[in-house]
C-alpha positions, 0 to 999 in steps of 0.5 A: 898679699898672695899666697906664696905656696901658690904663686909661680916664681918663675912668672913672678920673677920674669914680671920682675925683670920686665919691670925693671927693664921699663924702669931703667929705660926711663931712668937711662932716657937722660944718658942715652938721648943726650942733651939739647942746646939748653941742657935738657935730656932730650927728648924732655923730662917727661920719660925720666919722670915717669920713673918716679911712679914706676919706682913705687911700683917696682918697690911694691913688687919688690916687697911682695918677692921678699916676702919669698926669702924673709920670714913672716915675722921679720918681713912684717916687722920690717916692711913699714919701717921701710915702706915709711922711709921710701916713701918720704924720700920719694914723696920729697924727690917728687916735690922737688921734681914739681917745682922744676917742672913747673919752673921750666914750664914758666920759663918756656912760655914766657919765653915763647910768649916774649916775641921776638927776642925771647921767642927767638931764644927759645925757638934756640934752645927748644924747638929741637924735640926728638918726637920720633925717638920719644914715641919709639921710647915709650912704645918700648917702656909699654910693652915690657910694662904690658909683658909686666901685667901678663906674668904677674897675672899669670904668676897669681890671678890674685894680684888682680884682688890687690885693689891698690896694687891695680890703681897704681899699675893703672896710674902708671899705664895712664902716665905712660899713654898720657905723655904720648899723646902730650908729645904728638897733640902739639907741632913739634916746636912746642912738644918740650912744653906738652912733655913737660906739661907731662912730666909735671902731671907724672910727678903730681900722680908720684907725690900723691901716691908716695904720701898714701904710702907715707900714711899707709906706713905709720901704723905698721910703724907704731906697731913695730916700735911698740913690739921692740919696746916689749921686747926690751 
């Protein structure tokens, strides 16, 4: 934890708002771009999928700010316990997440390979990926995540000595440029697969990290537990 007598606020805060902004359109993608003919947000599942990793960055980021407003002693008693809570629930929404991916990973190409009427019915519902606006959504995530980067340095050079901090923005960066490059390697007809592929790759990386919180969290938890019974 950085020190709070000598981290800037206002850059703190600004590196806040980009994060959140990179977050809502990632959870908004599904609203905004509508549906396809299969009832997919379009384009695919990998932006909306992306919010899973960036929701345990902007829950740690907003960990951090609190510590601004709660006292030391509360703050600590406090942190594991919710730490433990988020980090299960999003550890099941990313394992739930996982089996739909790869679901409708399988039913896309069995459809495909299952010439010629189930190629034609997927050809139906899911030759018609939006390339263009998934690239102009994601370079639009990317810069405010850079923007995130640069006011959270510019906040305190000492978020950099934060070793899992730094993994977990690089693994959010690495998603991001990963999905990109999944929706342009392949024709179009077949970016719902590659995106998907994405998606699935994205809520792997979620689960993992969402179980390393889980386990971070237990001895804080412990701790808390053995504090109140002292208390009674």
């Amino acid at each position: 934890m950085v020190l709070i007598d000598k981290l800037r606020v206002p850059f703190f805060c600004v590196a806040i708002v980009c994060l959140i902004i990179a977050f809502a359109v990632e959870i908004g993608s599904q609203f905004y771009f509508g549906t396809n003919k299969a009832d997919l947000p379009s384009p695919g599942l990998g932006i909306l999928y992306l919010a899973l990793i960036d929701w345990l960055l902007l829950f740690t980021i907003l960990l951090m700010a609190a510590s601004l407003i709660i006292p030391d002693r509360i703050h600590g008693r406090v942190q594991g316990i919710i730490t433990f809570i988020v980090a299960l629930l999003t550890l099941l929404g990313a394992i739930a997440a996982i089996f739909s991916a790869f679901g409708l990973l399988m039913l896309m190409v069995s459809l495909l390979l299952a010439v010629p009427f189930g190629t034609a019915l997927y050809f139906a519902g899911f030759a018609d990926f939006d390339v263009a606006a998934a690239a102009t959504t994601l370079t639009f995530i990317m810069i405010f995540k850079v923007a995130f980067v640069i006011f959270l340095v510019l906040a305190h050079q000492r978020f950099l000595q934060n070793k899992g901090l730094v993994l977990l923005i690089a693994t959010s960066f690495i998603a991001t440029i990963l999905l990109g490059f999944l929706h342009g390697i392949a024709p179009p007809f077949l970016a719902y697969i590659t995106d998907d592929i994405g998606a699935l790759i994205s809520a792997i990386l979620a689960a993992i990290w969402a179980l390393f919180f889980l386990l971070g969290s237990i001895p804080s938890v412990i701790k808390a537990l053995r504090i109140d019974r002292a208390l009674k």
